[in-house]
C-alpha positions in Angstrom: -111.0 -11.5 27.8 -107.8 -12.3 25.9 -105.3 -14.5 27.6 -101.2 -13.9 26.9 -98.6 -16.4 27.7 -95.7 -15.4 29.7 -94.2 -18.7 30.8 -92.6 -21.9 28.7 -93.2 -24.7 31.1 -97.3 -25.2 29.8 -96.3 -25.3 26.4 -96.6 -21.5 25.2 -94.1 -19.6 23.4 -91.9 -17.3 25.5 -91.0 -13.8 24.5 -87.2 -14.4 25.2 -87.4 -17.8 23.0 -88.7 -15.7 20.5 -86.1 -13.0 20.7 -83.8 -15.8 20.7 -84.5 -17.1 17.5 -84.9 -13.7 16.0 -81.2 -13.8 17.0 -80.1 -16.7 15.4 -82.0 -15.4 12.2 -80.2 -12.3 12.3 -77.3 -14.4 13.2 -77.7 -16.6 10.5 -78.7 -13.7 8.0 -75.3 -11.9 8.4 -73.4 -15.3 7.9 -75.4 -15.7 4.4 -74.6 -12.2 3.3 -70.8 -11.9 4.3 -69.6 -15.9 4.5 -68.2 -14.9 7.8 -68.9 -16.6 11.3 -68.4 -13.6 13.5 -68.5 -9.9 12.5 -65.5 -9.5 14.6 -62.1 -11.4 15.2 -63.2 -11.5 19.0 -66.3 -13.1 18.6 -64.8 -16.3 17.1 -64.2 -17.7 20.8 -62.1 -20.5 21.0 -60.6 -20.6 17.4 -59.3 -17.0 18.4 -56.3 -17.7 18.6 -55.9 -20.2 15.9 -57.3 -17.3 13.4 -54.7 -14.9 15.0 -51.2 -17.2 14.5 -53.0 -17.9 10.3 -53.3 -14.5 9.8 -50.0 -13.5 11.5 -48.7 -16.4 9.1 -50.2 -15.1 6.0 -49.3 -11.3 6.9 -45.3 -12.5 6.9 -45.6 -14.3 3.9 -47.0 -11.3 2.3 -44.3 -8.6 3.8 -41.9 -11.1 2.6 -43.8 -11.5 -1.3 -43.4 -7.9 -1.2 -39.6 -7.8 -0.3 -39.1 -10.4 -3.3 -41.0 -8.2 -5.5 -39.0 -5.0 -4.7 -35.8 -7.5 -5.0 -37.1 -8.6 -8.6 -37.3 -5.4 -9.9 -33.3 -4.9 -9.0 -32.4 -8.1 -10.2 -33.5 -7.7 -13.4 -32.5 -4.2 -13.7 -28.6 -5.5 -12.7 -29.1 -8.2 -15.4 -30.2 -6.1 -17.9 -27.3 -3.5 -17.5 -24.8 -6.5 -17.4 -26.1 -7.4 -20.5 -25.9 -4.2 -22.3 -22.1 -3.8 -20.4 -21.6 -6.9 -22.2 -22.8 -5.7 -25.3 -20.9 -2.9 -25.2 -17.7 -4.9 -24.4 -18.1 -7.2 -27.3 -18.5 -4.6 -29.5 -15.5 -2.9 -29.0 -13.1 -6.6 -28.7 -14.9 -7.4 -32.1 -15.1 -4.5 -33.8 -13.6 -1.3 -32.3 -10.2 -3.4 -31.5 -10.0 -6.0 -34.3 -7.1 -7.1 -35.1 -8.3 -6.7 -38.9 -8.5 -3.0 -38.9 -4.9 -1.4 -40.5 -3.5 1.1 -38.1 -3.3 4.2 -40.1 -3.2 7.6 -38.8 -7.1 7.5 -39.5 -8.0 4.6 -38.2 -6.3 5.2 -35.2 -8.2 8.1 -34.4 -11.1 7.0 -35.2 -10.6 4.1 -33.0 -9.7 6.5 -29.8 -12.7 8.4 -30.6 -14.9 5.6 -30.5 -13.2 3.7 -27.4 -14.1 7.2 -25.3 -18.0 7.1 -26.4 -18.0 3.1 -25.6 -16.2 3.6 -22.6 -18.9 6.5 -21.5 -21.7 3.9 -22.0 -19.7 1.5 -20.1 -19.9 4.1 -17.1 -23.6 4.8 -17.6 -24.2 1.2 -16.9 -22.2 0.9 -14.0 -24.0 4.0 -12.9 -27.5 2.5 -13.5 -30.1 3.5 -10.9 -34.0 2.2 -10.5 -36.3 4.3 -7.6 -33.6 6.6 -6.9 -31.3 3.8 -5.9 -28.0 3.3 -7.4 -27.2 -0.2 -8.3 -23.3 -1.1 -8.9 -22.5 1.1 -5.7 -22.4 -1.5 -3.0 -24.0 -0.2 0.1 -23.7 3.1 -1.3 -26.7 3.8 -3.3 -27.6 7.4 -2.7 -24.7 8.8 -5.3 -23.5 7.2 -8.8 -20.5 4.9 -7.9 -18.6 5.6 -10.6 -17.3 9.1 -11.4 -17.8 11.2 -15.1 -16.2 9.5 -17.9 -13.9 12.2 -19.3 -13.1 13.2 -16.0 -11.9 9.2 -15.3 -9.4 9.4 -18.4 -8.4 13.1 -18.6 -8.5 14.4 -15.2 -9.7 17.8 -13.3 -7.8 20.0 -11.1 -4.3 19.0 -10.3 -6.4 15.5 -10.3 -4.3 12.5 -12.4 -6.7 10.7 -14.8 -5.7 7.8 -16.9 -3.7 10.0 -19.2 -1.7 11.1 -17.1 -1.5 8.0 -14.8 -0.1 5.9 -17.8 2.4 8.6 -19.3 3.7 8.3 -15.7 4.1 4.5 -15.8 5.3 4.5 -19.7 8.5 7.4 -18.1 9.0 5.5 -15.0 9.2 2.4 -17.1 10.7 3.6 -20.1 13.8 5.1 -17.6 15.9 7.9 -18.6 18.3 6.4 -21.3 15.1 4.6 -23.2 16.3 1.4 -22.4 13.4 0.3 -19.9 15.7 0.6 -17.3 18.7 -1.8 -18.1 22.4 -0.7 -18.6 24.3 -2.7 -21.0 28.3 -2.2 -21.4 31.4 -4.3 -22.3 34.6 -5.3 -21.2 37.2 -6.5 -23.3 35.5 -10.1 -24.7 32.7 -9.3 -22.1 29.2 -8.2 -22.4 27.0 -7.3 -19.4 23.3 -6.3 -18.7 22.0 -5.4 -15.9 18.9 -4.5 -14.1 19.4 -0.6 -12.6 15.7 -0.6 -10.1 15.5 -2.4 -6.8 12.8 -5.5 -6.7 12.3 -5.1 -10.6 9.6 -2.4 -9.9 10.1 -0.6 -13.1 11.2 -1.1 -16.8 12.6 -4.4 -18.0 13.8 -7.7 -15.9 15.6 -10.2 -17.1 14.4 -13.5 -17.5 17.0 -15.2 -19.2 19.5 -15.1 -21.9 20.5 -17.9 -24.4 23.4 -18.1 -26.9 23.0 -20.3 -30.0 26.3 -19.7 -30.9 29.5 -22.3 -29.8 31.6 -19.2 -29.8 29.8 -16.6 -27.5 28.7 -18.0 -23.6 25.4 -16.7 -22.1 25.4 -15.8 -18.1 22.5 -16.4 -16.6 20.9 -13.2 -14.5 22.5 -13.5 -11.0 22.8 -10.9 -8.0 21.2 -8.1 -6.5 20.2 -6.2 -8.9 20.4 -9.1 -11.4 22.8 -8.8 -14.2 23.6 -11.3 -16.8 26.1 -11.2 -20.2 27.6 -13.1 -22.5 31.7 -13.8 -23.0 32.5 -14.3 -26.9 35.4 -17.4 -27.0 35.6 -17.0 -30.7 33.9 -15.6 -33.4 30.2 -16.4 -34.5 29.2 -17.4 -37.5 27.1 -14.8 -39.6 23.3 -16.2 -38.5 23.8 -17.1 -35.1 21.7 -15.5 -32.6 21.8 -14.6 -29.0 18.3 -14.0 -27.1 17.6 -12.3 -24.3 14.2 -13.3 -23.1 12.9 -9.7 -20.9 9.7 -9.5 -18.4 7.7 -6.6 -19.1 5.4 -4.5 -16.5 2.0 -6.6 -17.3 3.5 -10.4 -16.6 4.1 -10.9 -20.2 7.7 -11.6 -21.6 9.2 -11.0 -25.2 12.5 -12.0 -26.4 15.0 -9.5 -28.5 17.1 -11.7 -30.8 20.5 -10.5 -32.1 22.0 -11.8 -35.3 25.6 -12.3 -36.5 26.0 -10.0 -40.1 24.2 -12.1 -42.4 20.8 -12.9 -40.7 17.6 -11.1 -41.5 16.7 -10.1 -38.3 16.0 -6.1 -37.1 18.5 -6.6 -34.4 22.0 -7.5 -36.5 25.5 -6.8 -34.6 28.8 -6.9 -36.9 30.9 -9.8 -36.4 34.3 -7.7 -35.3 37.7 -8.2 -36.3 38.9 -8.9 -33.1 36.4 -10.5 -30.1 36.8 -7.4 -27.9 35.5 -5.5 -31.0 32.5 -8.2 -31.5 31.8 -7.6 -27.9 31.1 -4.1 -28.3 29.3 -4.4 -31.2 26.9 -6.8 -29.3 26.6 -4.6 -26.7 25.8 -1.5 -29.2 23.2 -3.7 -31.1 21.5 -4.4 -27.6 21.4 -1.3 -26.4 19.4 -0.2 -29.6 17.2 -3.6 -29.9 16.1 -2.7 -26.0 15.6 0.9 -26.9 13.2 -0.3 -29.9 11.5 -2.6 -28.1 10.8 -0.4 -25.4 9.2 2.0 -27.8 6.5 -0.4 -28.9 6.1 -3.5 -26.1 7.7 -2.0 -23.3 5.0 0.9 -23.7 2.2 -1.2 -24.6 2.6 -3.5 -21.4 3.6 -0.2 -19.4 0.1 1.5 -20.2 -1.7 -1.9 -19.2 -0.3 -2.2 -16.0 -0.8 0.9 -15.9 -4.6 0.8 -16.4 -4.8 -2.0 -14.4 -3.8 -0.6 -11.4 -5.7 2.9 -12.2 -9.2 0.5 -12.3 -8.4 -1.6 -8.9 -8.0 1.7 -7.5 -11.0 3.5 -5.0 -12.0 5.7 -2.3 -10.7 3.4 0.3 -8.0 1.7 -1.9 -6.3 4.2 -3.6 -4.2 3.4 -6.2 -0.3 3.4 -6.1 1.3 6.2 -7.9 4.8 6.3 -9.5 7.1 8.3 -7.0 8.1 11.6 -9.0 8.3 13.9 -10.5 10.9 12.9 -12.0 9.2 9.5 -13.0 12.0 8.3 -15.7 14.4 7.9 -12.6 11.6 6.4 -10.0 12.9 3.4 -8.1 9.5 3.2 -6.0 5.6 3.9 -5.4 3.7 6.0 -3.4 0.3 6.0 -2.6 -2.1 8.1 -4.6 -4.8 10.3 -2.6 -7.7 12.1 -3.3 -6.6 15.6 -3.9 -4.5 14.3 -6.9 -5.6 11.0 -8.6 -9.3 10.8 -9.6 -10.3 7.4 -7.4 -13.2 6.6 -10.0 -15.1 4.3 -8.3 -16.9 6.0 -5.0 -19.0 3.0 -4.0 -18.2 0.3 -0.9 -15.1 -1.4 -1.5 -14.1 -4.3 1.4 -13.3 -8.0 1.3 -16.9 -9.3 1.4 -18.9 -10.9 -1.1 -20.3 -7.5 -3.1 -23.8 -9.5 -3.1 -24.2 -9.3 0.8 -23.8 -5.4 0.5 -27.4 -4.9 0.3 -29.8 -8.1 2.1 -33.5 -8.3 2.6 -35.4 -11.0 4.3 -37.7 -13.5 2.1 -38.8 -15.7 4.3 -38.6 -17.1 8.1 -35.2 -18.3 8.0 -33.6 -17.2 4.7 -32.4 -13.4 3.5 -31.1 -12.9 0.1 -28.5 -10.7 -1.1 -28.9 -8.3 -4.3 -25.7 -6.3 -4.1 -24.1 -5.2 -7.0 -20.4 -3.1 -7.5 -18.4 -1.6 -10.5 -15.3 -2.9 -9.1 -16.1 -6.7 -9.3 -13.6 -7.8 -11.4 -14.9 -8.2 -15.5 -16.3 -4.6 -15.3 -12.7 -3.6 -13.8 -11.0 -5.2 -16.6 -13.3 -4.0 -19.2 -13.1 -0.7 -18.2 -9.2 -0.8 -18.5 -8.8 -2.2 -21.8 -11.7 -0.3 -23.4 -9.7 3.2 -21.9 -6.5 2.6 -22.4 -6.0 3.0 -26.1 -8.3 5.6 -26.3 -5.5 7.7 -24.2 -2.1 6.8 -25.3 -0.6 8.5 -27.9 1.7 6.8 -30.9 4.7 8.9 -32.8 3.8 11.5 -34.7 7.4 12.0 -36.6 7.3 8.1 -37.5 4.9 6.4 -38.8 5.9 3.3 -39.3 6.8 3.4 -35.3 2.9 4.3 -35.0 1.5 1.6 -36.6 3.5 -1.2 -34.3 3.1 1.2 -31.1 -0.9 1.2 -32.1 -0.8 -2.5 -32.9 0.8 -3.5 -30.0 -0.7 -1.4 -27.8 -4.5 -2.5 -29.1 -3.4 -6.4 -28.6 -3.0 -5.7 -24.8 -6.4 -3.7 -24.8 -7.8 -7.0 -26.1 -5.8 -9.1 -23.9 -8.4 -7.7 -21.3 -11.1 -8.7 -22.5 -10.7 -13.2 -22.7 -10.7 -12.7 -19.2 -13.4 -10.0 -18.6 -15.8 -11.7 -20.7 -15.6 -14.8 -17.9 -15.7 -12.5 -14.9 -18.7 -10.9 -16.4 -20.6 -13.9 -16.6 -19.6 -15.3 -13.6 -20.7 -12.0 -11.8 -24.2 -12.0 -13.7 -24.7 -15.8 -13.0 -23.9 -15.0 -9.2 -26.7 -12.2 -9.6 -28.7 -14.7 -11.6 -29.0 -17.3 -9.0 -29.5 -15.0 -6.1 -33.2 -14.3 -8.2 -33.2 -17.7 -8.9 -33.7 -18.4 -5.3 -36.0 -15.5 -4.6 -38.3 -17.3 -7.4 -38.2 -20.5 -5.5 -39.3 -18.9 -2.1 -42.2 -17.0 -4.3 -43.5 -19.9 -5.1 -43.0 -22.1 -2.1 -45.0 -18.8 -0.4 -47.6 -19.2 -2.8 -48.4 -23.3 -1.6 -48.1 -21.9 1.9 -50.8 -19.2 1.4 -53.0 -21.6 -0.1 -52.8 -23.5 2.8 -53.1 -21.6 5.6 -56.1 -19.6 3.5 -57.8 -22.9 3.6 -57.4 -23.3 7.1 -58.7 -19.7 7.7 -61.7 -20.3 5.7 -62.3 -23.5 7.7 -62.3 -21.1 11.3 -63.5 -17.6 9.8 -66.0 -18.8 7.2 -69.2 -20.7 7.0 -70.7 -23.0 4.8 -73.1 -21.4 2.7 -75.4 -24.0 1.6 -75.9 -25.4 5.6 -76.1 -22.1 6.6 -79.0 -20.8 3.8 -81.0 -24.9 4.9 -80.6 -23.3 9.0 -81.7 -20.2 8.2 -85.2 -21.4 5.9 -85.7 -24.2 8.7 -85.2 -21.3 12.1 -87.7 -18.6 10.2 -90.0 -21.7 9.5 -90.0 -22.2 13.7 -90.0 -18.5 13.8 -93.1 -18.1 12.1 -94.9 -21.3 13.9 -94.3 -19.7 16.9 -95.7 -16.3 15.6 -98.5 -18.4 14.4 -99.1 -19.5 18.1 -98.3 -16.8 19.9 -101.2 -14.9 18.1 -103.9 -17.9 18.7 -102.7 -17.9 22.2 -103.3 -14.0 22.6 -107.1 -14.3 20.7 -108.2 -16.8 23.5 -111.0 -15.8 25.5 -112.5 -17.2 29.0 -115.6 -18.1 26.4 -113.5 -19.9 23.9 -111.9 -21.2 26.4 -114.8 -22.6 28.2 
């Protein structure tokens, strides 16, 4: 007779402490093949929940890693259009608008002609767009922000481009007797200029006006609408010179100087034979020195106000219009719409800070903004002076009067740029910075993960060299037991006896 053991308490193996340490084998097994205490989150017990809040901690940090990612890729694809915009823009102050270049006929066109295909590329990198997403539109970044080139300087449909906004300007400014909107005369030993538009919203203003000659007395502008002169006490002497210092439409100034018969200036007035006499011909010489310069920097400043204005203008901020037709007689604005100005920029347009159009979260307590617009102010200035040469037109019966209407007019194109140039760079430094930051919460991320994976490793994982030494050392029981067991089961009343 063979005798089994079913009880623990005399010494023989058990079938359940058998069972049991088949279980911490298998156990023990699965922990040496996947590093893993549990097979299940749940079956972690009491470090549940501290394996819960590290992976909660590492998922954010990778939803946010994925948000700086997606962020990279527009930063650098706003950097690298700023950069090419600013290639573009250097190219044409250095090159396309140097002062070196002689105005002729040929020239001059081929200067337009290359100012419009610079000032397309200009466009196509304020309408640069990565995944479908338009980046110099603000929060608008389903549609380009800013509107077809030739359609921005020529116009569509009963719609004003630049052409036309800056012949406008140039006729409103120029006024009806080419004399930028002053009215000279004389009275006996008298000679009077004075401003003919309320406020000094179109044409000339006078600044000032000096005599440097002991016979003729300069009177300073006065009144409303200001009017100044000069009273000749006795004759000048041939070379003397009266200046009227005049504010143009852009900010600027420039002085017309008369001179006494004698001088070598452009602007001479006879000396009469009486003083009333000298007095007219004083007035006569100024009414043709403001007719001249009006022709060349009158225009010129004309047409960059004019393109100023044009480039602040948008969907929400229209930009002003010269009250007409007729423009030569305007005396005010009105504001231009969107049935007949082309607003070229269709993007956001508001007070705030262009970077905060479009925000994403990087971390816990910090979002970062990566908005980008075509109206920030170095692309609005670039865009001006690059298009508004390429649209004026220069005499065609005179070409003499070309070349200074084409040299003075290319001089203001440039004067956009010295400030453009900062404005750029300040706006791709901004841009710069924002990434900059991004960077910094990459890596800071990258520390934290390594931490918390640590500390995940310490509750999820097992060591494996302990875990291989218990597993040899519970199959070694294991089998002792088996070794047991099967003595215990061959013992017979005989043997046993």
């Amino acid at each position: 007779m063979t005798f089994i053991a079913r009880g623990s308490g005399n010494g023989f193996p058990s079938a359940q402490s058998i069972a049991e340490i088949r279980d911490q084998i298998n156990t023990l097994s699965r922990q040496l093949s996947t590093g893993k205490r549990a097979s299940t989150i749940s079956e972690l017990g009491v470090d549940l929940s501290r394996s819960i809040d590290l992976r909660s901690r590492l998922s954010r940090l990778s939803v946010y890693d994925e948000s700086i990612a997606t962020t990279n890729t527009n930063f650098e694809a706003i950097i690298n259009s700023i950069k090419s915009f600013s290639d573009v823009s250097s190219q044409i102050e250095v090159h396309t608008l140097s002062p070196a270049t002689t105005p002729d006929s040929t020239n001059r066109n081929t200067i337009k002609t290359d100012l419009r295909r610079q000032f397309s590329q200009l466009v196509d990198y304020l309408n640069m767009e990565i995944g479908n997403r338009y980046l110099f539109g603000g929060k608008q970044t389903e549609s380009a922000p800013v509107m077809d080139s030739n359609l921005i300087l020529d116009g569509s449909n009963g719609k004003a481009g630049l052409t036309q906004y800056i012949a406008e300007r140039q006729a409103a400014d120029l006024g009806a007797n080419g004399q930028g909107r002053l009215q000279t005369g004389s009275s006996s030993t008298l000679v009077t200029l004075s401003e003919t538009v309320p406020n000094g919203l179109f044409g000339f203003t006078i600044q000032s006006v000096l005599s440097k000659s002991a016979g003729i007395t300069a009177h300073s502008p006065s009144g409303t609408p200001p009017q100044a002169g000069f009273s000749v006490t006795s004759q000048p002497t041939a070379g003397e010179t009266l200046v009227v210092t005049l504010g143009l439409p852009d900010g600027t100034t420039t002085d017309v100087t008369l001179t006494a018969s004698g001088g070598a200036d452009s602007h001479p007035f006879v000396i009469g034979t009486t003083l009333a006499e000298t007095a007219t011909n004083i007035s006569t010489a100024l009414q043709s020195a403001l007719s001249a310069t009006g022709k060349v920097e009158l225009a010129a400043a004309s047409a960059k106000a004019a393109a100023a204005d044009f480039f602040k203008g948008s969907t929400t901020n229209p930009p002003r219009r010269v009250a007409g037709p007729p423009y030569d007689t305007a005396t005010g604005f009105v504001a231009g719409t969107a049935n007949n100005t082309v607003l070229w920029y269709q993007g956001t347009d508001d007070a705030n800070d262009p970077r905060n159009d479009n925000v994403t979260k990087i971390s816990d307590r910090l979002a970062i903004g990566f908005g980008a617009r075509a109206t920030e102010p170095g692309f609005m200035s670039t865009l001006a002076g690059a298009a508004m040469l390429a649209v004026t037109s220069f005499s065609t019966t005179d070409e003499s009067l070309a070349k200074q209407q084409f040299s003075e007019m290319r001089d203001r194109a440039r004067s956009f740029f010295s400030q453009s140039k900062a404005d750029v760079v300040a706006t791709s430094v901004s841009v710069m910075n924002s990434q900059k930051i991004a960077k910094t919460n990459s890596d800071d991320h990258k520390a934290q993960k390594s931490v918390f994976e640590t500390a995940l490793a310490d509750v999820e994982n097992v060591p494996l060299d302990q875990t291989a030494v218990s597993l040899t050392s519970v199959q070694t029981q294991l089998q002792a037991l088996y070794q047991l067991t099967a003595k215990l089961q061959s013992l017979s009343l005989a043997n046993y006896l």
